[in-house]
Structure formats: C-alpha cells, structure tokens
N, CA, C and O atoms as a GROMACS GRO file, in nm:
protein
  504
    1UNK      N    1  -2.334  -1.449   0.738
    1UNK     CA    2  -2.198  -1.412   0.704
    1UNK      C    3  -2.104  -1.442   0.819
    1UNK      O    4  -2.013  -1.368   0.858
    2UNK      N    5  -2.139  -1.557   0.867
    2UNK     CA    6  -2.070  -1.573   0.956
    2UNK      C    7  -1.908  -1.649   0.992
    2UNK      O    8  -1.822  -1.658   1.080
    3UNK      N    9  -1.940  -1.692   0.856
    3UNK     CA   10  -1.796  -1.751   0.802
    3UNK      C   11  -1.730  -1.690   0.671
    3UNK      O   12  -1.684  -1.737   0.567
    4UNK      N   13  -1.743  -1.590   0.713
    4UNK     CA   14  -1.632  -1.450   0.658
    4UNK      C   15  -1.490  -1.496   0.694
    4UNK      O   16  -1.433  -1.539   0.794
    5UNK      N   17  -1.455  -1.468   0.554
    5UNK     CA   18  -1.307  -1.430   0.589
    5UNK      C   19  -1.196  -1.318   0.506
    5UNK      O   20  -1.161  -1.330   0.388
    6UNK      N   21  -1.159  -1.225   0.588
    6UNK     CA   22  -1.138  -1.104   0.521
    6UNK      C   23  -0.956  -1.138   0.487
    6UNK      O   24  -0.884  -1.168   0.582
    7UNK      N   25  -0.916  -1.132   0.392
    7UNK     CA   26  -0.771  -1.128   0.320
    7UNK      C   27  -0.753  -0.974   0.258
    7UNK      O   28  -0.825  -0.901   0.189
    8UNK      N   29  -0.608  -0.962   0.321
    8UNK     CA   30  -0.507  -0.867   0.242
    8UNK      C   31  -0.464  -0.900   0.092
    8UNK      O   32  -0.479  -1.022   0.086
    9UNK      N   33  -0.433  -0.869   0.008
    9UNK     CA   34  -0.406  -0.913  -0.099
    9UNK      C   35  -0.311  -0.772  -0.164
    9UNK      O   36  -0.323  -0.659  -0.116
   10UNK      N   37  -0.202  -0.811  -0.301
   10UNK     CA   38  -0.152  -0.724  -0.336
   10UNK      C   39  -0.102  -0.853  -0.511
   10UNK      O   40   0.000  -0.905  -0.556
   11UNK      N   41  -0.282  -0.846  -0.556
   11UNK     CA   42  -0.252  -0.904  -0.673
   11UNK      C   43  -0.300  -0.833  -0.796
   11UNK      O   44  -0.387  -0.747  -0.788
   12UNK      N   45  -0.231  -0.873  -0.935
   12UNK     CA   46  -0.308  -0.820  -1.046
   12UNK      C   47  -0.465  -0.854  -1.056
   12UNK      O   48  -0.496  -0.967  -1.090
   13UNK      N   49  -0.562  -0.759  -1.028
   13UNK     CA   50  -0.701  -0.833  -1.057
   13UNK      C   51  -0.748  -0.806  -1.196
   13UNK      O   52  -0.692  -0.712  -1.253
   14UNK      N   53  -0.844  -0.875  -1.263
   14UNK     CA   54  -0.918  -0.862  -1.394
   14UNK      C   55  -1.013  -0.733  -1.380
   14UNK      O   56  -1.082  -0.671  -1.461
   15UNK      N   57  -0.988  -0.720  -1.254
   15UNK     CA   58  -1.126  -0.568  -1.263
   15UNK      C   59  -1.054  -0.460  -1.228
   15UNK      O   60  -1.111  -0.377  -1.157
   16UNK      N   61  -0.896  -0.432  -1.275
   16UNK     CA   62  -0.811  -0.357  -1.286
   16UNK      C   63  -0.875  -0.212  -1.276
   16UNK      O   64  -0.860  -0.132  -1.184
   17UNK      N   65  -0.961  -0.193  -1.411
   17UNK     CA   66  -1.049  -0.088  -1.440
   17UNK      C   67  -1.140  -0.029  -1.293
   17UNK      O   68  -1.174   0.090  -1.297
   18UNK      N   69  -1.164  -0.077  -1.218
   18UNK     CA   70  -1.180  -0.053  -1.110
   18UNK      C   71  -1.136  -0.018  -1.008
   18UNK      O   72  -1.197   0.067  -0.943
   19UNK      N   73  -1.038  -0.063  -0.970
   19UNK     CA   74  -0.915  -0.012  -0.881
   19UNK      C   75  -0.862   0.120  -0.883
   19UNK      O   76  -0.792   0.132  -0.983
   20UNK      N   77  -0.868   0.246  -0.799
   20UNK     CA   78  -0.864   0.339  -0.820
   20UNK      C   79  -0.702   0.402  -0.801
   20UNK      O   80  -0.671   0.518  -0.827
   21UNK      N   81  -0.605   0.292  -0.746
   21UNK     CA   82  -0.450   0.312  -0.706
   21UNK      C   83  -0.412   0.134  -0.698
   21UNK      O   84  -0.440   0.050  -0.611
   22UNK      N   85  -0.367   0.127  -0.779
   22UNK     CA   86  -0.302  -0.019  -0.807
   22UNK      C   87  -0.206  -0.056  -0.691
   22UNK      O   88  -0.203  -0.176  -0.662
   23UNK      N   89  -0.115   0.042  -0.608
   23UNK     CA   90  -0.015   0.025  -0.522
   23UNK      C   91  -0.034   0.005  -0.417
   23UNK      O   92   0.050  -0.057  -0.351
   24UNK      N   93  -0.210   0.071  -0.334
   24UNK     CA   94  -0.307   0.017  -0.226
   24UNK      C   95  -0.350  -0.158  -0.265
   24UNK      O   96  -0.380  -0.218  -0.368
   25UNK      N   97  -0.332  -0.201  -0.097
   25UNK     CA   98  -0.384  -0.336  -0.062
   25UNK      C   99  -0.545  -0.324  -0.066
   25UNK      O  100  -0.624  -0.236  -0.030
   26UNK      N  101  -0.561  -0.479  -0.138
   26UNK     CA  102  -0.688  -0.473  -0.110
   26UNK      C  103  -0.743  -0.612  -0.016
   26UNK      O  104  -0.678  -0.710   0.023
   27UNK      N  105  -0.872  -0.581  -0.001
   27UNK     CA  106  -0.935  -0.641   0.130
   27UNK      C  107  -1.069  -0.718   0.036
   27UNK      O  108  -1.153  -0.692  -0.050
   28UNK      N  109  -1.018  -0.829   0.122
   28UNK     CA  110  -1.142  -0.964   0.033
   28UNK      C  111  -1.220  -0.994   0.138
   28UNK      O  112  -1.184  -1.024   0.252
   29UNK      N  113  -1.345  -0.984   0.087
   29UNK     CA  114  -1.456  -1.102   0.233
   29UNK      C  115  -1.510  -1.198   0.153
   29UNK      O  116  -1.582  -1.144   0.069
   30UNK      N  117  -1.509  -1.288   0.143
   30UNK     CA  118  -1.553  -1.412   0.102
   30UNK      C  119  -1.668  -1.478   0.203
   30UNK      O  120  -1.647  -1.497   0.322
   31UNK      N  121  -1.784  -1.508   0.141
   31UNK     CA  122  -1.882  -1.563   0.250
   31UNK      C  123  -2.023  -1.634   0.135
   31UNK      O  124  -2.047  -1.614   0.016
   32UNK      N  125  -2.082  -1.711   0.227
   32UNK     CA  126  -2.133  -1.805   0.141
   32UNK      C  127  -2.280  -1.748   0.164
   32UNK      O  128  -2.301  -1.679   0.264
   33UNK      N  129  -2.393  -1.779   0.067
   33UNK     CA  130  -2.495  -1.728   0.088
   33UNK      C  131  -2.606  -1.876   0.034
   33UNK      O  132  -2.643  -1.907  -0.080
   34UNK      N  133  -2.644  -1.964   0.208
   34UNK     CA  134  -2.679  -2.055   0.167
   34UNK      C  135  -2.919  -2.022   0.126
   34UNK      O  136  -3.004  -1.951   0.179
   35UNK      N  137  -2.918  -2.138  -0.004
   35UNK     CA  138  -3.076  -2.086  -0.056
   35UNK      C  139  -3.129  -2.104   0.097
   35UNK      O  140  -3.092  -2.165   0.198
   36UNK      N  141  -3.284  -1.980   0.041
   36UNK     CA  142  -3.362  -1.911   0.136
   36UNK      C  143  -3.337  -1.802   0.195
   36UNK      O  144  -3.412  -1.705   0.183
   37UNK      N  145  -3.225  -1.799   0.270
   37UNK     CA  146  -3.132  -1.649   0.303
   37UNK      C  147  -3.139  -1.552   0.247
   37UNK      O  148  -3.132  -1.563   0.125
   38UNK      N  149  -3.155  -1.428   0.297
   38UNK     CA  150  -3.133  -1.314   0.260
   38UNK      C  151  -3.049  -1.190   0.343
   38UNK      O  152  -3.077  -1.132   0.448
   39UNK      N  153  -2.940  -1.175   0.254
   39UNK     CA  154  -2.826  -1.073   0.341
   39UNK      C  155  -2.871  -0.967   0.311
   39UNK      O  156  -2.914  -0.937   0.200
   40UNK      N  157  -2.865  -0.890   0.421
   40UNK     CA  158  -2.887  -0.752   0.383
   40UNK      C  159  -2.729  -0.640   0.447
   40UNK      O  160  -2.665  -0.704   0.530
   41UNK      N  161  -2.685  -0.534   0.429
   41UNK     CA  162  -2.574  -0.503   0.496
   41UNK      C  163  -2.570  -0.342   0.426
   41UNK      O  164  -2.630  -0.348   0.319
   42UNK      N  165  -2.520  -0.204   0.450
   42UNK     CA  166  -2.525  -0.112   0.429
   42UNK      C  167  -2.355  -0.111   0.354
   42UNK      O  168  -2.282  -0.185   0.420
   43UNK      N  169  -2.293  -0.056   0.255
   43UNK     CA  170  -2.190  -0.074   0.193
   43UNK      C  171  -2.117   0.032   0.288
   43UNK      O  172  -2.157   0.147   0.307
   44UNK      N  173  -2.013  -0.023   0.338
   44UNK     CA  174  -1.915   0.092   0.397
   44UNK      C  175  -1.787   0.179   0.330
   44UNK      O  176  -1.720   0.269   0.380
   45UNK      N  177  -1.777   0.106   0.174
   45UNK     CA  178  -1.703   0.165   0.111
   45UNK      C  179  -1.724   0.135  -0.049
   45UNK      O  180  -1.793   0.043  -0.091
   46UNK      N  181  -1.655   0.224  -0.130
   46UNK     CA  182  -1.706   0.170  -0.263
   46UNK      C  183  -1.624  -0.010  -0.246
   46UNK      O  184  -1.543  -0.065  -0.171
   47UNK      N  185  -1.693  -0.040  -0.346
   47UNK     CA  186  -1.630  -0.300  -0.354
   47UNK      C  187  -1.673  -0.291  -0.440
   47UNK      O  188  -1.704  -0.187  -0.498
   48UNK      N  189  -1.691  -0.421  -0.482
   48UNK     CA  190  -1.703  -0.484  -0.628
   48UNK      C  191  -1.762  -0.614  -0.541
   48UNK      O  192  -1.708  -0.654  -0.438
   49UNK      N  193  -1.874  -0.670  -0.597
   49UNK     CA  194  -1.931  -0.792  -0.533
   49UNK      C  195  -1.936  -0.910  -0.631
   49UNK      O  196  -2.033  -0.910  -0.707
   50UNK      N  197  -1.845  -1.015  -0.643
   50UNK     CA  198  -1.872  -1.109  -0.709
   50UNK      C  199  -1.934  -1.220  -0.671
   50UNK      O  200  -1.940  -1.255  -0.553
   51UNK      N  201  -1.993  -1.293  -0.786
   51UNK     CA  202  -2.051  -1.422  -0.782
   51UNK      C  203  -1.954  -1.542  -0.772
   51UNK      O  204  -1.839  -1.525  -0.812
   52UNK      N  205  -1.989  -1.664  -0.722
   52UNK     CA  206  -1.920  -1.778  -0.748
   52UNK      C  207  -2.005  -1.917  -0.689
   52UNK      O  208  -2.077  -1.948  -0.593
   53UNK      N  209  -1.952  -1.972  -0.803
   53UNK     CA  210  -2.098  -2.106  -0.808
   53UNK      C  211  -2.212  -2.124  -0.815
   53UNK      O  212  -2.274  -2.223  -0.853
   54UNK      N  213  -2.252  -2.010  -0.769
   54UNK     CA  214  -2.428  -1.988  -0.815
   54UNK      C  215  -2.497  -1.910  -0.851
   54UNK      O  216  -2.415  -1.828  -0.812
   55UNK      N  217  -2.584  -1.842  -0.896
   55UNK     CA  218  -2.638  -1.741  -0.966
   55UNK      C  219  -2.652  -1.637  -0.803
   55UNK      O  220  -2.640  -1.687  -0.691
   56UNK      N  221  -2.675  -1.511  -0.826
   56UNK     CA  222  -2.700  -1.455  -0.702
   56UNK      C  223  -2.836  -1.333  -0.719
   56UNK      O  224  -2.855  -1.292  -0.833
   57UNK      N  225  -2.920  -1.282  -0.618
   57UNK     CA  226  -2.976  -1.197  -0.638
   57UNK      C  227  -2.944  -1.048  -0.601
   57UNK      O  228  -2.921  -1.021  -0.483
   58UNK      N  229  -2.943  -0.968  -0.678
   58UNK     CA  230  -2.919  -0.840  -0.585
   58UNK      C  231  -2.985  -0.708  -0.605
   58UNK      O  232  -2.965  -0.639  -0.705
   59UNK      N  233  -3.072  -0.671  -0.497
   59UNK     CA  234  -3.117  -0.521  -0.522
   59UNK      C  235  -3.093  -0.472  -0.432
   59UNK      O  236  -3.066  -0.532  -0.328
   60UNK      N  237  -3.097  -0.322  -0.445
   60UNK     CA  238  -3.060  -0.189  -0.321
   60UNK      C  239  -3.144  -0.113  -0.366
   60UNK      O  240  -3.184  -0.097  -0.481
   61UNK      N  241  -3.179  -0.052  -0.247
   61UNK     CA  242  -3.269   0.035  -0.219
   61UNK      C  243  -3.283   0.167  -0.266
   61UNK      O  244  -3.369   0.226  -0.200
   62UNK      N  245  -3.236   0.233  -0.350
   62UNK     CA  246  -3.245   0.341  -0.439
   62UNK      C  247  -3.277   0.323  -0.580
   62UNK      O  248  -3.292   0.418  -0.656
   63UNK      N  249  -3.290   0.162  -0.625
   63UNK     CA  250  -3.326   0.130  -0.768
   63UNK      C  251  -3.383   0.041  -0.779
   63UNK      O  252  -3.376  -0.062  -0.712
   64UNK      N  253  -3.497   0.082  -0.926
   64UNK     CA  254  -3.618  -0.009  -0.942
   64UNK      C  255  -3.579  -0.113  -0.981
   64UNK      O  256  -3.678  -0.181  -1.008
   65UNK      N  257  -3.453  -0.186  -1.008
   65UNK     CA  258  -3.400  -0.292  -1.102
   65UNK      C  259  -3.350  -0.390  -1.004
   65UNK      O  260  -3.267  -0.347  -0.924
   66UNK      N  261  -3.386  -0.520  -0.996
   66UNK     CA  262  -3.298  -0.615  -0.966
   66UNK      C  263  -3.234  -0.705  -1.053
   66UNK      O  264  -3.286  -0.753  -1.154
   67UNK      N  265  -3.088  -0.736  -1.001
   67UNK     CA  266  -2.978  -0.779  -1.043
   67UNK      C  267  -2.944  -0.915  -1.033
   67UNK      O  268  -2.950  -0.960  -0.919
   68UNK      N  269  -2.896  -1.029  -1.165
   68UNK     CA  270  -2.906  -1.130  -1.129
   68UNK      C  271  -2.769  -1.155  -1.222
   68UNK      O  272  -2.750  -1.141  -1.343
   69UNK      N  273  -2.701  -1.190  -1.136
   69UNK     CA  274  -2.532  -1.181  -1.131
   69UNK      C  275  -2.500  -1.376  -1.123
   69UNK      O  276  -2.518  -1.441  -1.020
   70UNK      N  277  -2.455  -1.433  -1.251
   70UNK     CA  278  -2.448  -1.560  -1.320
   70UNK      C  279  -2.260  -1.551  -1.221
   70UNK      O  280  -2.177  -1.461  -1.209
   71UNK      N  281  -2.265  -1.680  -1.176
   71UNK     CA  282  -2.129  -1.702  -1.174
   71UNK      C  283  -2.020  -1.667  -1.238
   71UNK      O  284  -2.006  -1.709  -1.353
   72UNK      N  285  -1.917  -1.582  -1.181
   72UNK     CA  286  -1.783  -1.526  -1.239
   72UNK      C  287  -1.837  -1.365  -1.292
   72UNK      O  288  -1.757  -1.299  -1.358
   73UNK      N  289  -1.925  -1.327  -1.271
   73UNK     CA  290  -2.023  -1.157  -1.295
   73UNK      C  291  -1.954  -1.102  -1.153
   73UNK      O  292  -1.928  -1.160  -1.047
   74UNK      N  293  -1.934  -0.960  -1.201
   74UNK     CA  294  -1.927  -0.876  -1.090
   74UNK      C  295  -1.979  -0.756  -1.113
   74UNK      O  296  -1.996  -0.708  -1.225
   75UNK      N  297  -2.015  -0.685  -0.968
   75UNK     CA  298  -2.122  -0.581  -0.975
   75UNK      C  299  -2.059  -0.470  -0.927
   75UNK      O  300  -1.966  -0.518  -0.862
   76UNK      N  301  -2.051  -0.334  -0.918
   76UNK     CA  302  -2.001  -0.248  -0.822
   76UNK      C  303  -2.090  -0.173  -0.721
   76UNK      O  304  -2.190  -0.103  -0.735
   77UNK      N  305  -2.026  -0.207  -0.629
   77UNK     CA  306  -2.101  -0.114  -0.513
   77UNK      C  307  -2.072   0.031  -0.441
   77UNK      O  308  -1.980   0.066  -0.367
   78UNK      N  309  -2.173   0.095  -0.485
   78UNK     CA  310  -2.127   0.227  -0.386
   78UNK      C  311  -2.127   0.220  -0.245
   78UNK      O  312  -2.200   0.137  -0.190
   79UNK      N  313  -2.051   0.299  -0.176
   79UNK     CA  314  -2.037   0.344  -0.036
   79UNK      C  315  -2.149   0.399   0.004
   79UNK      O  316  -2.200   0.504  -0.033
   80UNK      N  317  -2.185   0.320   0.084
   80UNK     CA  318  -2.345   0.422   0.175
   80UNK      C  319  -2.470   0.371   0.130
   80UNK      O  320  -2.568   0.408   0.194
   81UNK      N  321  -2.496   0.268   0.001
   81UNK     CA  322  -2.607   0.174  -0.021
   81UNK      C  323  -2.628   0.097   0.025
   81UNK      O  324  -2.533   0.024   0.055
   82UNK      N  325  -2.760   0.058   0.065
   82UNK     CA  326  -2.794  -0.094   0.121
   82UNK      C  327  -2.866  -0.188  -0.005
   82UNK      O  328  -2.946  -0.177  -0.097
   83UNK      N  329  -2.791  -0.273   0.051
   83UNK     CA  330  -2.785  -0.363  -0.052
   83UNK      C  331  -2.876  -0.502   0.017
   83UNK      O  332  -2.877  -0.532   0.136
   84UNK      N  333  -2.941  -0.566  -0.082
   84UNK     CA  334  -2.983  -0.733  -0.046
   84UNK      C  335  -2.967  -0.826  -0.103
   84UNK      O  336  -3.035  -0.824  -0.206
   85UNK      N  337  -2.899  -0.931  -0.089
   85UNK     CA  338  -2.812  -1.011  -0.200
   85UNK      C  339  -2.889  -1.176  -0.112
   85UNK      O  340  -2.884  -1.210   0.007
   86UNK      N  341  -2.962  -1.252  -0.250
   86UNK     CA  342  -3.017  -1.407  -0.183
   86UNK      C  343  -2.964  -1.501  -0.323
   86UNK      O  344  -2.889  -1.472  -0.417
   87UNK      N  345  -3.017  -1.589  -0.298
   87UNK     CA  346  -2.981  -1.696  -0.393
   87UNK      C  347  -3.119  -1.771  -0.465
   87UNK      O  348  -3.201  -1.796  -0.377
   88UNK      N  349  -3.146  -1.795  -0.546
   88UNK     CA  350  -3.246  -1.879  -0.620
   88UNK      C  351  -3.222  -2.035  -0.632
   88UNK      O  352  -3.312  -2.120  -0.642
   89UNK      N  353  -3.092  -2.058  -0.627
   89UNK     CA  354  -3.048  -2.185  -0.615
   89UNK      C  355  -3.063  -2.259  -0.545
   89UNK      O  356  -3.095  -2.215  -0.435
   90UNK      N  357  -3.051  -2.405  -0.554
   90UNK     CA  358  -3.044  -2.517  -0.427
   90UNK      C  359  -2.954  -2.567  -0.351
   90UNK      O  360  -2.958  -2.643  -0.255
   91UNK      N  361  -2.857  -2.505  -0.416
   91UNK     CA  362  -2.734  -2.513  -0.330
   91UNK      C  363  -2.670  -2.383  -0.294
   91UNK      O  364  -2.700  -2.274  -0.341
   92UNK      N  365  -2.598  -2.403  -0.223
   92UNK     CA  366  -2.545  -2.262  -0.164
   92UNK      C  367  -2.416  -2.185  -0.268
   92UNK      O  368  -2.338  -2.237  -0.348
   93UNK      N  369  -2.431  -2.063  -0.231
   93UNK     CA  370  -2.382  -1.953  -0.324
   93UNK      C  371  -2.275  -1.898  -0.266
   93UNK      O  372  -2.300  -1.852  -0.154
   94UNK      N  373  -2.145  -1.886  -0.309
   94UNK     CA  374  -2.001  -1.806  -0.263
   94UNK      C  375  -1.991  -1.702  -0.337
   94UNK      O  376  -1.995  -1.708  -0.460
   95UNK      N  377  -1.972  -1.562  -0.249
   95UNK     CA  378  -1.972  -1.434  -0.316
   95UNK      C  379  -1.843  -1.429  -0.205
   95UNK      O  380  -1.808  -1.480  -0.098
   96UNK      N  381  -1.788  -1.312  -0.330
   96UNK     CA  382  -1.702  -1.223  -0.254
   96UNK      C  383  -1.721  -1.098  -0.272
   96UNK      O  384  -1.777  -1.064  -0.376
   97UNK      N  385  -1.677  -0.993  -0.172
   97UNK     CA  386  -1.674  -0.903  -0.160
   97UNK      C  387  -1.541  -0.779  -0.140
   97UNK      O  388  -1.507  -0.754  -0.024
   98UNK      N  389  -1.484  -0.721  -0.233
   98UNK     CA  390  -1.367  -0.667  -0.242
   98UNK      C  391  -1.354  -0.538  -0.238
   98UNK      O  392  -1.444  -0.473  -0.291
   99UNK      N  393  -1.212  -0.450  -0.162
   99UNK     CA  394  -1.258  -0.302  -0.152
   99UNK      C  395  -1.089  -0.286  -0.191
   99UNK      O  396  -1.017  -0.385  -0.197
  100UNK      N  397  -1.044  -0.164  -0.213
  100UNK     CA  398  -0.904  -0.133  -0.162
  100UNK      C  399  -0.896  -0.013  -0.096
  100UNK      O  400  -0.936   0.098  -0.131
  101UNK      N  401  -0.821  -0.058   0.032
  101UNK     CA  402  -0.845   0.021   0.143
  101UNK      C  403  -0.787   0.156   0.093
  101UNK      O  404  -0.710   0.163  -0.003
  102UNK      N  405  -0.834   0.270   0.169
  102UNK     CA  406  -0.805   0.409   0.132
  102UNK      C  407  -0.654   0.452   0.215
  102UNK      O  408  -0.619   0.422   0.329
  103UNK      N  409  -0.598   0.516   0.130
  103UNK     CA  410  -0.483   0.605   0.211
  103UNK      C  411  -0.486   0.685   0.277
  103UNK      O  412  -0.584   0.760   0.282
  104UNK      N  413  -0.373   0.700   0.358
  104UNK     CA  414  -0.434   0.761   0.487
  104UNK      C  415  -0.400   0.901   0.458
  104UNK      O  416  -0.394   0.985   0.548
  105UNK      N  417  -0.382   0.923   0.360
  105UNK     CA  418  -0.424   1.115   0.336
  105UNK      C  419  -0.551   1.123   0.334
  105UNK      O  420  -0.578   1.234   0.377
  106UNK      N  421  -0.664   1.057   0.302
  106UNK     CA  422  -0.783   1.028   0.252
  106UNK      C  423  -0.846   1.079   0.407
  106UNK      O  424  -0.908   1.181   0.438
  107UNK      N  425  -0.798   0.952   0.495
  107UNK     CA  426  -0.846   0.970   0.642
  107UNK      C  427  -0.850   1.106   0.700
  107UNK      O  428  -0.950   1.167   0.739
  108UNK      N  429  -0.651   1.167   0.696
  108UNK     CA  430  -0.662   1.311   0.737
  108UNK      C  431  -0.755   1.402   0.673
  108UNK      O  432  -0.802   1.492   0.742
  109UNK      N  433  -0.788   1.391   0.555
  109UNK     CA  434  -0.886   1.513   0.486
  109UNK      C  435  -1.024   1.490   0.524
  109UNK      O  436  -1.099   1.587   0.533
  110UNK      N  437  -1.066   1.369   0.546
  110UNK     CA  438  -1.223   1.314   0.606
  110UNK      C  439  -1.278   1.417   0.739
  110UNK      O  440  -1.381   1.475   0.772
  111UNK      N  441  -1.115   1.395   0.799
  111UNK     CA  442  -1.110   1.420   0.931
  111UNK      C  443  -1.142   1.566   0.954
  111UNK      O  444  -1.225   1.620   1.027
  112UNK      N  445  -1.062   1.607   0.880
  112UNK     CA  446  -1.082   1.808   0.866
  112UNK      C  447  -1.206   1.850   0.816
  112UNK      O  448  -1.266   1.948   0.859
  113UNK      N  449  -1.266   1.741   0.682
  113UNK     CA  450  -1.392   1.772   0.661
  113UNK      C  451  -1.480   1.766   0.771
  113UNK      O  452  -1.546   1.870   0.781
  114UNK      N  453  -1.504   1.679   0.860
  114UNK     CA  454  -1.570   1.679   0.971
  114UNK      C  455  -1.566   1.782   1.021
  114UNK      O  456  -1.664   1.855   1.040
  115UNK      N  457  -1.368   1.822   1.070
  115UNK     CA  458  -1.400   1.961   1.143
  115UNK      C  459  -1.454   2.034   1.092
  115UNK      O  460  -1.531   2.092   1.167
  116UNK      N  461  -1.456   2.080   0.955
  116UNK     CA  462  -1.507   2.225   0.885
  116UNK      C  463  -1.645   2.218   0.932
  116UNK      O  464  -1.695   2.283   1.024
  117UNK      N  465  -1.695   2.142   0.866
  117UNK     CA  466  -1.886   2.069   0.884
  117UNK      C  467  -1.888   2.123   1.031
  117UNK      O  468  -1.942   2.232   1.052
  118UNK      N  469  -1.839   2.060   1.124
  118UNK     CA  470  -1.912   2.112   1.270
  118UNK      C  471  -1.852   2.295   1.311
  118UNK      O  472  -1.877   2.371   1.404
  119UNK      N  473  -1.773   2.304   1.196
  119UNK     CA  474  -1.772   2.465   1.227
  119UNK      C  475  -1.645   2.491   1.327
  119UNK      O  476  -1.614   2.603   1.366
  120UNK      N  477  -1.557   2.340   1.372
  120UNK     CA  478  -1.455   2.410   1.397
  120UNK      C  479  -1.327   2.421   1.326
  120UNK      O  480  -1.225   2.437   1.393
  121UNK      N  481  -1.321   2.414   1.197
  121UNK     CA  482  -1.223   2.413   1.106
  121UNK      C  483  -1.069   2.325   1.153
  121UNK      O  484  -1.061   2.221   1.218
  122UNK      N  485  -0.955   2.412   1.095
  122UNK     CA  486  -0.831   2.391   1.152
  122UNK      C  487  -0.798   2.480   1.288
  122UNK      O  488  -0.844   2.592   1.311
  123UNK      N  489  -0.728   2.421   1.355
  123UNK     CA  490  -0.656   2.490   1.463
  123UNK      C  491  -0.569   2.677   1.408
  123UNK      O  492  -0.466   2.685   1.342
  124UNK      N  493  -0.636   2.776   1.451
  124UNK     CA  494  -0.541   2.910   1.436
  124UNK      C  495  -0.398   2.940   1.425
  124UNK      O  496  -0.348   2.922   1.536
  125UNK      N  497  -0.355   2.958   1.382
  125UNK     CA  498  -0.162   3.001   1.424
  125UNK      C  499  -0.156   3.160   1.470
  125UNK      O  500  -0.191   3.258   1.404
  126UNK      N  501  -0.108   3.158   1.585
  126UNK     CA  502  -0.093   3.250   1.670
  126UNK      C  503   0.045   3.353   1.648
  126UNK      O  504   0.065   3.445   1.727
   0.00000   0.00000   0.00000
C-alpha cells in the first residue's frame, strides 16, 4: 500500500445509505493490490471497501466466511477488525477504501469517555 493516496471529497456517493452525516468530508485511500500479495491492516474506523478491476479476496478474523467482492461490489467494514484482502487474478487489483471523518463533538466525548474509564471523570466546580 504503498502508493496510497488519501483524498478529501464532498460528493454525492451511491452508498449514500451508508454515510452516517452527508455534510461530513469524506476520506478516500485508493491502492492497488498487485496478484500473490496479501494486505493485511486492522480497520481504524467504520469504511466501506471497494473493488475495481479485479475480483478481490476478503476475510477477517472474527468470521468463518470469506468474501469475494467482483468489480464495482462494496463491503463494509467495522472499526477495530482485521481484515485480509488478496487477489486471485493476474493482473493487479485497485481497491478503495472510504471513511467519513467524525466530528469533533465525537472526539470531545471519546475524550471524557477515556476520562470516566480511568476514573478521573470531569474536572469539579468549586
């Protein structure tokens, strides 16, 4: 994945149904997955993984099923799965990979959750 390339975007997509706030930017990685290869990568946020030009393989590690995603197919990915995505083909395979980034109320509440979890909550008012 070494010729990644990550884009901002602020377009109508076909996987609308997916998109959880239409008015958030979203973030594209595009990268090629040439035969023999095998990517492996832990999901850092919920995406949507599409195919393009070649058939693709994909399983993760919490399910007995592997996935075989035909050009123009897309899959969804949860946050926090590892995933392994190869190719069967003889030529090389272009996937993308798409998220829309979270708002940053999202961040502040992550953030407090943390605090609560380690037990030091919010700051007191005196």
């Amino acid at each position: 994945m070494d010729q990644a390339s990550p884009q901002c975007m602020d377009d109508d997509s076909s996987l609308s149904a997916y998109q959880q706030d239409e008015r958030l930017p979203k973030v594209v990685l595009h990268f090629s997955v040439v035969p023999g290869a095998t990517l492996t990568w832990r999901v850092d946020a919920d995406s949507t993984l599409c195919a393009h030009g070649a058939r693709l393989w994909l399983t993760r590690v919490n399910s007995p099923y592997d996935h075989w995603l035909e050009p123009g197919n897309a899959f969804r990915l949860q946050r926090g799965e590892r995933v392994w995505l190869s190719t069967d083909s003889e030529r090389t395979a272009r996937a993308s990979l798409s998220c829309t980034l979270p708002a940053r109320r999202r961040l502040v509440r992550r953030w407090l959750g943390r605090l609560a979890w380690l037990g030091l909550g919010a700051p007191a008012t005196r």
